[in-house]
Backbone as XML, in Angstrom:
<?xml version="1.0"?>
<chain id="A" units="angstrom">
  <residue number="1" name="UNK">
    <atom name="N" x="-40.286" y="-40.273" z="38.029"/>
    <atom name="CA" x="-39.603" y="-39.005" z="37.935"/>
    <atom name="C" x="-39.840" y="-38.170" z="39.202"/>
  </residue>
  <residue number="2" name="UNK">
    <atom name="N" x="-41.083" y="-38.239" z="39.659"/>
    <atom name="CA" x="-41.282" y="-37.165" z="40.891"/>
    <atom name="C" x="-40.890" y="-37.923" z="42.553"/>
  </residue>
  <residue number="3" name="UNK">
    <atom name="N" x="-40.596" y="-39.254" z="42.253"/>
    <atom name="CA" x="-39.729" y="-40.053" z="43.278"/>
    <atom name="C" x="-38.074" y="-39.089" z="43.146"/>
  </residue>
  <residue number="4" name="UNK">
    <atom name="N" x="-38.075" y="-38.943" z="41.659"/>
    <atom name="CA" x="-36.115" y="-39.010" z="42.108"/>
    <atom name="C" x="-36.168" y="-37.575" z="42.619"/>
  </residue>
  <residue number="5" name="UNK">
    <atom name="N" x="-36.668" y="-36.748" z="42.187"/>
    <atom name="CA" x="-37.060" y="-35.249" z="42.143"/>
    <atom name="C" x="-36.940" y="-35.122" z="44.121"/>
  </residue>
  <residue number="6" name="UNK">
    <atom name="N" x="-38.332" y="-36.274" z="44.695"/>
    <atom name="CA" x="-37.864" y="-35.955" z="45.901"/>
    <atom name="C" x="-36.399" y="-36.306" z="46.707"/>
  </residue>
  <residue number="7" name="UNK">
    <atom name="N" x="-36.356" y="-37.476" z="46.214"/>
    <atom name="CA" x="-35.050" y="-38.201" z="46.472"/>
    <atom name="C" x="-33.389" y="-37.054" z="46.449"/>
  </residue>
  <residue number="8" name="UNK">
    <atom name="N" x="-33.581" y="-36.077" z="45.629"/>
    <atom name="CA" x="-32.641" y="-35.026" z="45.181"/>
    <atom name="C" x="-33.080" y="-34.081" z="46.314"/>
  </residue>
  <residue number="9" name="UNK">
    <atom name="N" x="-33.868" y="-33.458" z="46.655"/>
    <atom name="CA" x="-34.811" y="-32.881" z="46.986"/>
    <atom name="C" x="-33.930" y="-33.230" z="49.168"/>
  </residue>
  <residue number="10" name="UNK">
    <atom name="N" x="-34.763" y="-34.514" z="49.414"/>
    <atom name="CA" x="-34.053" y="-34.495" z="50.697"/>
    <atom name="C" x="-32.357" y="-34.468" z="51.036"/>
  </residue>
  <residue number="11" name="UNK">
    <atom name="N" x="-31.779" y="-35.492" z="49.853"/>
    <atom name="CA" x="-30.398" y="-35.173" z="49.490"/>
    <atom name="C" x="-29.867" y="-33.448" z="50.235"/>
  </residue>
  <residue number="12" name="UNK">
    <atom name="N" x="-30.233" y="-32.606" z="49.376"/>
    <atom name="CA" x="-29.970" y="-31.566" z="49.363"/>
    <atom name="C" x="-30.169" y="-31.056" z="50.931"/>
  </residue>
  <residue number="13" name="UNK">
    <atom name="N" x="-31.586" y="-31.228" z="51.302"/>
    <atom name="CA" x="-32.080" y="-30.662" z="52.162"/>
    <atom name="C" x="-31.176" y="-31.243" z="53.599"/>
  </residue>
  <residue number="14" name="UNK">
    <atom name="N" x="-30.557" y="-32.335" z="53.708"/>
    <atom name="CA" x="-29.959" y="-33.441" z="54.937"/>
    <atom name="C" x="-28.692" y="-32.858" z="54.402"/>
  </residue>
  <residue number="15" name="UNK">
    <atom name="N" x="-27.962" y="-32.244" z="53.119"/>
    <atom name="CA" x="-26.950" y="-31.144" z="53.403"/>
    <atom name="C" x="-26.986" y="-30.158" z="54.018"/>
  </residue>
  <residue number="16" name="UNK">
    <atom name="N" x="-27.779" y="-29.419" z="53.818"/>
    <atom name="CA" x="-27.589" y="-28.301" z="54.123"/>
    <atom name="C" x="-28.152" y="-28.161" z="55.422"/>
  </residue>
  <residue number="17" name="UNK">
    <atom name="N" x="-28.263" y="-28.979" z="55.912"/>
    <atom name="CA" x="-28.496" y="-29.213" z="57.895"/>
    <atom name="C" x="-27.305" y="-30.053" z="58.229"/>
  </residue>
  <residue number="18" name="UNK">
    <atom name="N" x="-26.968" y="-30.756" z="57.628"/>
    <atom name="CA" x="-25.501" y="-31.320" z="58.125"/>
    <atom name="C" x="-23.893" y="-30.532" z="57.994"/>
  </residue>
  <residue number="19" name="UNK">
    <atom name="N" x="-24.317" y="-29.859" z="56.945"/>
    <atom name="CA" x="-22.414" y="-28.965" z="56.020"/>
    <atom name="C" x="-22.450" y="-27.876" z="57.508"/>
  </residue>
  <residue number="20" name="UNK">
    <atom name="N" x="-23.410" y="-27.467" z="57.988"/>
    <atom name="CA" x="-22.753" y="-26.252" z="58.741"/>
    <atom name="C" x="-22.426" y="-26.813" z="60.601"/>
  </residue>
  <residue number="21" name="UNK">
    <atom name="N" x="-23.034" y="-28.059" z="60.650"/>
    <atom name="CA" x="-22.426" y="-28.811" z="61.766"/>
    <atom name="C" x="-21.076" y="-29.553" z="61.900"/>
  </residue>
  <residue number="22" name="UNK">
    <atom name="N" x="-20.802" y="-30.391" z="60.420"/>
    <atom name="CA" x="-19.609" y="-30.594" z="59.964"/>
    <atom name="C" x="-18.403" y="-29.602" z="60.285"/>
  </residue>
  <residue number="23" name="UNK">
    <atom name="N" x="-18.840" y="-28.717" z="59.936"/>
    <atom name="CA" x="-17.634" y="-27.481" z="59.126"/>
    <atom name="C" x="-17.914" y="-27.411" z="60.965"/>
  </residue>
  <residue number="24" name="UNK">
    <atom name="N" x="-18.374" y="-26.963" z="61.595"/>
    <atom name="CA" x="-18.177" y="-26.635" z="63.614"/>
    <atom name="C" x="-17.459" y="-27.422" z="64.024"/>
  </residue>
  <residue number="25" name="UNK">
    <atom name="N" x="-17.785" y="-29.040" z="64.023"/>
    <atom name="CA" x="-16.913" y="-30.012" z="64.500"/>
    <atom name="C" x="-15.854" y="-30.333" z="64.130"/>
  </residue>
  <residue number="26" name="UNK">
    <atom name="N" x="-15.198" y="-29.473" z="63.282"/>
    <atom name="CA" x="-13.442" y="-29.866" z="62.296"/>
    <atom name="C" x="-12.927" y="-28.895" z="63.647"/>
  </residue>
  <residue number="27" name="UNK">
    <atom name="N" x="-11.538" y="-29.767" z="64.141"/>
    <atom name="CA" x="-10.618" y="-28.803" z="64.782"/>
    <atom name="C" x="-9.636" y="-27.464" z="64.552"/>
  </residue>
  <residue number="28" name="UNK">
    <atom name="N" x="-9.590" y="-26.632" z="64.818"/>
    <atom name="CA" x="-8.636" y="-25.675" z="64.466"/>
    <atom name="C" x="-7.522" y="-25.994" z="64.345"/>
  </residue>
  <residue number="29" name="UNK">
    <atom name="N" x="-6.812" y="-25.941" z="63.746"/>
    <atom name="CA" x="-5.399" y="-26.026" z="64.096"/>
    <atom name="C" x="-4.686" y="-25.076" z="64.567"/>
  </residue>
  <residue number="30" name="UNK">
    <atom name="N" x="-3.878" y="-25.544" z="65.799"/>
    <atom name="CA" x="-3.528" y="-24.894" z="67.207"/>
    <atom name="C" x="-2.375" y="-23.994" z="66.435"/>
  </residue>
  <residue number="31" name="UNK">
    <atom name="N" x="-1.996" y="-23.061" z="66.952"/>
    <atom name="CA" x="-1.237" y="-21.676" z="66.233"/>
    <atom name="C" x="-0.093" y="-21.755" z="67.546"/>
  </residue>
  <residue number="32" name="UNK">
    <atom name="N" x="0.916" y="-22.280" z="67.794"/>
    <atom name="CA" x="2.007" y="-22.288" z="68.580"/>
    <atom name="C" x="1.224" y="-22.776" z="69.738"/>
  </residue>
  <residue number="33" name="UNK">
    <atom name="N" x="1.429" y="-23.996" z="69.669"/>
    <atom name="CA" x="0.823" y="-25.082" z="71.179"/>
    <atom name="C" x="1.890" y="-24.046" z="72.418"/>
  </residue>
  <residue number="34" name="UNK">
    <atom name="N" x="1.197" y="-23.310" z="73.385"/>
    <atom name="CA" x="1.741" y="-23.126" z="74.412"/>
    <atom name="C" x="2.389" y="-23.313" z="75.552"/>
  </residue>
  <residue number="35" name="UNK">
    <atom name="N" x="3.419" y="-23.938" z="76.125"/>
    <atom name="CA" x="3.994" y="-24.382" z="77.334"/>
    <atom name="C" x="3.886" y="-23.697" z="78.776"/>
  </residue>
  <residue number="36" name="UNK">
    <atom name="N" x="3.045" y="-23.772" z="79.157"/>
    <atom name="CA" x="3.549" y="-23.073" z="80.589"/>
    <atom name="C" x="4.009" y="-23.914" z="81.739"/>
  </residue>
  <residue number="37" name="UNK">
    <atom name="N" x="4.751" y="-23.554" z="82.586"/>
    <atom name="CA" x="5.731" y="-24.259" z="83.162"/>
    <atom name="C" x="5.564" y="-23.506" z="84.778"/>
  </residue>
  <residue number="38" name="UNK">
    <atom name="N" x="5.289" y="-24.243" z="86.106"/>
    <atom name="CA" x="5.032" y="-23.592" z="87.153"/>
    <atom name="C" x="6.343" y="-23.545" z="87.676"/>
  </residue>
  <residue number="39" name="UNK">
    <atom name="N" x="6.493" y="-22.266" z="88.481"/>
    <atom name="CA" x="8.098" y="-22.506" z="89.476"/>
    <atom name="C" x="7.659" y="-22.113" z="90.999"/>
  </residue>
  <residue number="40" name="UNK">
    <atom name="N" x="7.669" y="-23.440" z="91.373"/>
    <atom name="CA" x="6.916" y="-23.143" z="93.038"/>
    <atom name="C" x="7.510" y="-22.992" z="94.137"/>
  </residue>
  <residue number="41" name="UNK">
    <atom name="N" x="8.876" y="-22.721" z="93.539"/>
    <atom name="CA" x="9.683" y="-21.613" z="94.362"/>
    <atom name="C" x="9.127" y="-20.451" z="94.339"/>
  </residue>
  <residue number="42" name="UNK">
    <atom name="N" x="9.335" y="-19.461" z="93.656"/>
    <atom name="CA" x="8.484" y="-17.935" z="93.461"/>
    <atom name="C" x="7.224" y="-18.515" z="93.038"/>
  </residue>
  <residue number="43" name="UNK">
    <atom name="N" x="6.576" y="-19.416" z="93.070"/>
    <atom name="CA" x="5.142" y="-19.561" z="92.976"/>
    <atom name="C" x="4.699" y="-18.260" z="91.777"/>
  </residue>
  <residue number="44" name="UNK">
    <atom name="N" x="5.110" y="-18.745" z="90.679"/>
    <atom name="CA" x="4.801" y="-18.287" z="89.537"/>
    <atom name="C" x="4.610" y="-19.006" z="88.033"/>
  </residue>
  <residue number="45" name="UNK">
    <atom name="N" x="4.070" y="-18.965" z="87.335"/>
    <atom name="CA" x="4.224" y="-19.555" z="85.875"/>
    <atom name="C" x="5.113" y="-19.171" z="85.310"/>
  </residue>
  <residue number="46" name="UNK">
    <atom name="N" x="5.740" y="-19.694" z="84.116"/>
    <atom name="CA" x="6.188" y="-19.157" z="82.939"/>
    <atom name="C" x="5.872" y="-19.714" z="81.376"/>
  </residue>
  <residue number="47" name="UNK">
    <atom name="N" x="5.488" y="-19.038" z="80.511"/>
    <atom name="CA" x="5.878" y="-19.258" z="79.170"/>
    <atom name="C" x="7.207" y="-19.813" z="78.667"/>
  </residue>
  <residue number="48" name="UNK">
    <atom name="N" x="7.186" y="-21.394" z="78.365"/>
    <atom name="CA" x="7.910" y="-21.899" z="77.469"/>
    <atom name="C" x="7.960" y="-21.566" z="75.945"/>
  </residue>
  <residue number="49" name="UNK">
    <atom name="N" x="8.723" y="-20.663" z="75.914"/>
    <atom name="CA" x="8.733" y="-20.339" z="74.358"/>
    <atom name="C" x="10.115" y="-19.877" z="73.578"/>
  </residue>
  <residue number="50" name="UNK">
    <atom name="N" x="10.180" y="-19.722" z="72.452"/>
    <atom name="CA" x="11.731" y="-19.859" z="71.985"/>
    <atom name="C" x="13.104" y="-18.682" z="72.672"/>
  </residue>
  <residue number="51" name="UNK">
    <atom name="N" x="11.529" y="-17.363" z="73.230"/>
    <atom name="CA" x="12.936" y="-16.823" z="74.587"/>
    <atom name="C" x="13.568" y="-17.495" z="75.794"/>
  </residue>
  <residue number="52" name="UNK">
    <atom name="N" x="12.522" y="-18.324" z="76.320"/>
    <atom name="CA" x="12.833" y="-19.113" z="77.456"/>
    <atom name="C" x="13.946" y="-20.101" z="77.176"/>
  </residue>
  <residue number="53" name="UNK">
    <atom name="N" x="13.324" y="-20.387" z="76.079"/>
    <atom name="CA" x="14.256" y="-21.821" z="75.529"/>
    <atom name="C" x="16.211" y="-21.049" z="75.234"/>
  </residue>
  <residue number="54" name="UNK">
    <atom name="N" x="15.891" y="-19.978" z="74.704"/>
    <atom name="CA" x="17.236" y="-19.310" z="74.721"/>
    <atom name="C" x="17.892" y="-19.205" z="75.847"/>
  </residue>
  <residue number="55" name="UNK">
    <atom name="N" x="17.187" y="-18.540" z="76.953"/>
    <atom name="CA" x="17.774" y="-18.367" z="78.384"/>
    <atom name="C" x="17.937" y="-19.397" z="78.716"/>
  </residue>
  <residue number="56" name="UNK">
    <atom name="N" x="17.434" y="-20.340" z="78.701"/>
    <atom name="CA" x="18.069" y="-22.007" z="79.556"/>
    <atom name="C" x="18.842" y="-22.434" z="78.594"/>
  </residue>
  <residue number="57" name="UNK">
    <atom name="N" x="19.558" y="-22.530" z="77.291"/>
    <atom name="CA" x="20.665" y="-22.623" z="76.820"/>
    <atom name="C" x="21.648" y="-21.974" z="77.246"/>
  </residue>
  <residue number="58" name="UNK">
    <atom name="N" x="21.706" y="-20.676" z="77.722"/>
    <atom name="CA" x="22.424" y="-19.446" z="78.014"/>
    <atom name="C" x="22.893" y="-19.923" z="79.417"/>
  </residue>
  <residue number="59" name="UNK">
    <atom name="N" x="22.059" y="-20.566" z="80.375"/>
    <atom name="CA" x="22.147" y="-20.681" z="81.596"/>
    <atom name="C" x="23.170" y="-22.220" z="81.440"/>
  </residue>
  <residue number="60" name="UNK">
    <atom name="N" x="22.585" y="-22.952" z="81.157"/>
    <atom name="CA" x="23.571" y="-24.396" z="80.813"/>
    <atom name="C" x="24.720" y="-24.154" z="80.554"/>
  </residue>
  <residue number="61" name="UNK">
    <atom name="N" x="24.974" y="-23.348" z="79.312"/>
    <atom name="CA" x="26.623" y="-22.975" z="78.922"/>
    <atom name="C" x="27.072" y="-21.987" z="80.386"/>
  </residue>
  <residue number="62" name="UNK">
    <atom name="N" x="26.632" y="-21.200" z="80.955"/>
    <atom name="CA" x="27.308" y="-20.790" z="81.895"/>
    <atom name="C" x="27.355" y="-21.473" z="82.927"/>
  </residue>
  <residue number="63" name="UNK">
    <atom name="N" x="26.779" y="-22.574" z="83.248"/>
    <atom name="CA" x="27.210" y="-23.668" z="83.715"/>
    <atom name="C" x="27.518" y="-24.897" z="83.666"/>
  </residue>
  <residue number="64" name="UNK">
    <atom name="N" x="28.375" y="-24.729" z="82.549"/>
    <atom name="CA" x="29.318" y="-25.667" z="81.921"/>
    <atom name="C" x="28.356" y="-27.156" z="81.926"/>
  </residue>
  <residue number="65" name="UNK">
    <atom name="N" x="26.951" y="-27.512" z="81.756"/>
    <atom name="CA" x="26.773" y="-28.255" z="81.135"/>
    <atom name="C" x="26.079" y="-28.450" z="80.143"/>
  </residue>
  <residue number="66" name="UNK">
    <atom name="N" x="25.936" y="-29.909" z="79.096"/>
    <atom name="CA" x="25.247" y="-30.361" z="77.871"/>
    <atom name="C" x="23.695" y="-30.184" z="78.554"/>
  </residue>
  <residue number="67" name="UNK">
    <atom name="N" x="23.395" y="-29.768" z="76.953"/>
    <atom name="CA" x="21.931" y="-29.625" z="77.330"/>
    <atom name="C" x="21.130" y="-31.422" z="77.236"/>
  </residue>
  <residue number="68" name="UNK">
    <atom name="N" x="20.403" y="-30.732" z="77.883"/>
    <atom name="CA" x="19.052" y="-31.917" z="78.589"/>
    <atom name="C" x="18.070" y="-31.106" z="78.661"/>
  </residue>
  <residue number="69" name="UNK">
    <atom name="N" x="17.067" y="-31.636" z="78.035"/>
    <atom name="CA" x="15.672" y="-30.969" z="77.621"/>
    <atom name="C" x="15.280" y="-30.565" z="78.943"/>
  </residue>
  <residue number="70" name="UNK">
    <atom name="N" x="14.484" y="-29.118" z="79.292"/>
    <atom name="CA" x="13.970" y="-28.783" z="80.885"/>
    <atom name="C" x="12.858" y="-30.088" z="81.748"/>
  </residue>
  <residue number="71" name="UNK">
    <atom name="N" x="12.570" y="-30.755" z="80.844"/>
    <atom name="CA" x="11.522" y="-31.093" z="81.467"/>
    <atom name="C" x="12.435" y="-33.130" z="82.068"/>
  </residue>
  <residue number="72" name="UNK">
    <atom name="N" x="13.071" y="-32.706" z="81.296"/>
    <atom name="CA" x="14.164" y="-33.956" z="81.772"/>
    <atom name="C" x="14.943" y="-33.985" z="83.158"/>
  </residue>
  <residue number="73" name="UNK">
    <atom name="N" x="14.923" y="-32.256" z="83.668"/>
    <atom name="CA" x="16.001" y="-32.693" z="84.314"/>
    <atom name="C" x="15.474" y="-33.021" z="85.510"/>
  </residue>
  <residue number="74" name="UNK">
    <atom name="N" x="16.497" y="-32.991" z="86.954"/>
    <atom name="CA" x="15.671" y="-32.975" z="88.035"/>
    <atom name="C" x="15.348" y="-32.151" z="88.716"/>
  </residue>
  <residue number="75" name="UNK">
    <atom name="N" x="14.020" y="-32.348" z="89.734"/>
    <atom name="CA" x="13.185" y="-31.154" z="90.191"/>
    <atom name="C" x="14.751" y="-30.099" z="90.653"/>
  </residue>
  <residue number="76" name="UNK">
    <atom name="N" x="15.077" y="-30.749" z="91.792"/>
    <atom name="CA" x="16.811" y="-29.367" z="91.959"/>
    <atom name="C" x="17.325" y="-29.110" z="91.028"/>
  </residue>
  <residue number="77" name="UNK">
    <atom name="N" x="17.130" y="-29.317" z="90.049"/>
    <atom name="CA" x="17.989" y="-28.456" z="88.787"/>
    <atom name="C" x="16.893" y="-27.411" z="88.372"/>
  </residue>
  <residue number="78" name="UNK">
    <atom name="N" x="16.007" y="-28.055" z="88.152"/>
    <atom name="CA" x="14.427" y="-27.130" z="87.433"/>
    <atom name="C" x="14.661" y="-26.101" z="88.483"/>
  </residue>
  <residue number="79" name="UNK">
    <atom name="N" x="14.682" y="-26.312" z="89.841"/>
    <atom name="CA" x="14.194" y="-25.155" z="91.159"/>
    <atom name="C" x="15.959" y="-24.015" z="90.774"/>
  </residue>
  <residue number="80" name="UNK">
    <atom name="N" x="17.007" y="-24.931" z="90.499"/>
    <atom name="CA" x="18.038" y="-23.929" z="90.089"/>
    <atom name="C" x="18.090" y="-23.015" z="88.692"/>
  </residue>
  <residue number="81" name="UNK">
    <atom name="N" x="17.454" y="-23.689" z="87.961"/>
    <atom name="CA" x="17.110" y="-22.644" z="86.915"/>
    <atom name="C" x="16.320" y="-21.686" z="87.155"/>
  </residue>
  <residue number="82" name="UNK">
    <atom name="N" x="15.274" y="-21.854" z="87.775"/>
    <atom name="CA" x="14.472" y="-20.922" z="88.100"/>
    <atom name="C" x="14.539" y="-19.647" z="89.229"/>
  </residue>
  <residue number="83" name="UNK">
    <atom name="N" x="15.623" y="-20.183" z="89.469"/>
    <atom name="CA" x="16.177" y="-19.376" z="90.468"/>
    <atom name="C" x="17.336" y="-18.257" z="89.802"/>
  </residue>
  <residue number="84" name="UNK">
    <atom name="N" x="17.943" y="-18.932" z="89.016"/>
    <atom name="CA" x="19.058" y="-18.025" z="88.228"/>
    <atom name="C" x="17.868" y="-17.349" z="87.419"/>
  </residue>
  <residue number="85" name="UNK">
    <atom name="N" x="16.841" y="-17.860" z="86.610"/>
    <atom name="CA" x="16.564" y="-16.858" z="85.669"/>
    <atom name="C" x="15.845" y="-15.378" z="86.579"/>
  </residue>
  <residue number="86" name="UNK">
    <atom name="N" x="15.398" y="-15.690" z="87.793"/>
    <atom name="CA" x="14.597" y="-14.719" z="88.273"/>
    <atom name="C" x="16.392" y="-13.705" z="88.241"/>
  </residue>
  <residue number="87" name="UNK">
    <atom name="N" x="17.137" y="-14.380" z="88.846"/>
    <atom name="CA" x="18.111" y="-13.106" z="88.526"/>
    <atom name="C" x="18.609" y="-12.500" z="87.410"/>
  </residue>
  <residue number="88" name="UNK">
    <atom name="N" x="18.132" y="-12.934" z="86.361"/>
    <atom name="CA" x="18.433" y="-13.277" z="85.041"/>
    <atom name="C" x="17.480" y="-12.555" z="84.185"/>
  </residue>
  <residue number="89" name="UNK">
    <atom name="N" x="16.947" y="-11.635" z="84.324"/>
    <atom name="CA" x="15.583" y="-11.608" z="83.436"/>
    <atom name="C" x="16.021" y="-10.798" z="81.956"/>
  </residue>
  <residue number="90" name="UNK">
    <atom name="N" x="15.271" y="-10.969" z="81.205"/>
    <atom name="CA" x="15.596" y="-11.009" z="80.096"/>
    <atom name="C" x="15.267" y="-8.888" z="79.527"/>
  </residue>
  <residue number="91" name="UNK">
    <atom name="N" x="16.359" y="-8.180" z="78.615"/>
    <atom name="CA" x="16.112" y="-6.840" z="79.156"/>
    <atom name="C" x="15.256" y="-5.784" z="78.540"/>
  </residue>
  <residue number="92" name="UNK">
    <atom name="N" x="14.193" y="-6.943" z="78.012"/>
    <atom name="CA" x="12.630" y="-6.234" z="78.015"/>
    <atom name="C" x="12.122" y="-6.154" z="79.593"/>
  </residue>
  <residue number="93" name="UNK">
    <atom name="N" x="12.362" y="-6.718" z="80.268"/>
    <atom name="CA" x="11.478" y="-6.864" z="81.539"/>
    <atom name="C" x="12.431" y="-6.227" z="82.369"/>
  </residue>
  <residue number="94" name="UNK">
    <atom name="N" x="13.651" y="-5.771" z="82.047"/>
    <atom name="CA" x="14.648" y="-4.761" z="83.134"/>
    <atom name="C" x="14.272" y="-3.663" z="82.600"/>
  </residue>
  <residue number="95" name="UNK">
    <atom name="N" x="13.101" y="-3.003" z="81.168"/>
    <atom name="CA" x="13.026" y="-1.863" z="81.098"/>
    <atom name="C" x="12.072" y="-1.505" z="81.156"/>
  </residue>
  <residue number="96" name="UNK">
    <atom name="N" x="10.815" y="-2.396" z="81.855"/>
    <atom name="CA" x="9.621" y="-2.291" z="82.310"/>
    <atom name="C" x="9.179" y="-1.969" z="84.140"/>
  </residue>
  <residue number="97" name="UNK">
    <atom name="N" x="10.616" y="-2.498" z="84.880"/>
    <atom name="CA" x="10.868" y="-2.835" z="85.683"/>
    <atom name="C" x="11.375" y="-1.300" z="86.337"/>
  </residue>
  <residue number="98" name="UNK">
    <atom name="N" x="11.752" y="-0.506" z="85.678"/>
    <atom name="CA" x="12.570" y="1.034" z="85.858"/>
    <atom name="C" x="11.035" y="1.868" z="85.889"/>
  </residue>
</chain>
């Protein structure tokens, strides 16, 4: 009886030194995986995110072509998008800009 007693005993004790290392080493789960995207024309970053993603739809239809994912296309197309959007900016940032 005073075998199982210890036997319960370390059980417990090799939990409660292991549950709070466990529970550290579980990953977070990531809350909107972030894209950033360099344009080394204006040598700047940008946030890939569902505004960006709007403006390069916006930009395609005004230039009459099917979309192709950004990261598909080629570097002269990437350097032409990035070039229209700087003229392009979206008009939160034309009223920050005043």
């Amino acid at each position: 009886m005073l075998s199982a007693h210890r036997f319960i005993g370390s059980l417990l004790l090799a939990g409660a030194i292991f549950a709070p290392t466990a529970i550290m080493a579980a990953p977070l789960p990531q809350e909107g995986v972030q894209v950033r995207v360099y344009d080394s024309h204006h040598r700047d970053y940008h946030n890939w995110d569902d505004r960006e993603d709007h403006a390069y739809r916006g930009y395609l239809v005004e230039h009459h072509r099917s979309y192709r994912a950004y990261d598909q296309q080629r570097a002269r197309d990437q350097r032409n998008y990035w070039k229209w959007r700087h003229e392009h900016p979206d008009r939160e940032e034309r009223r920050e800009e005043r």
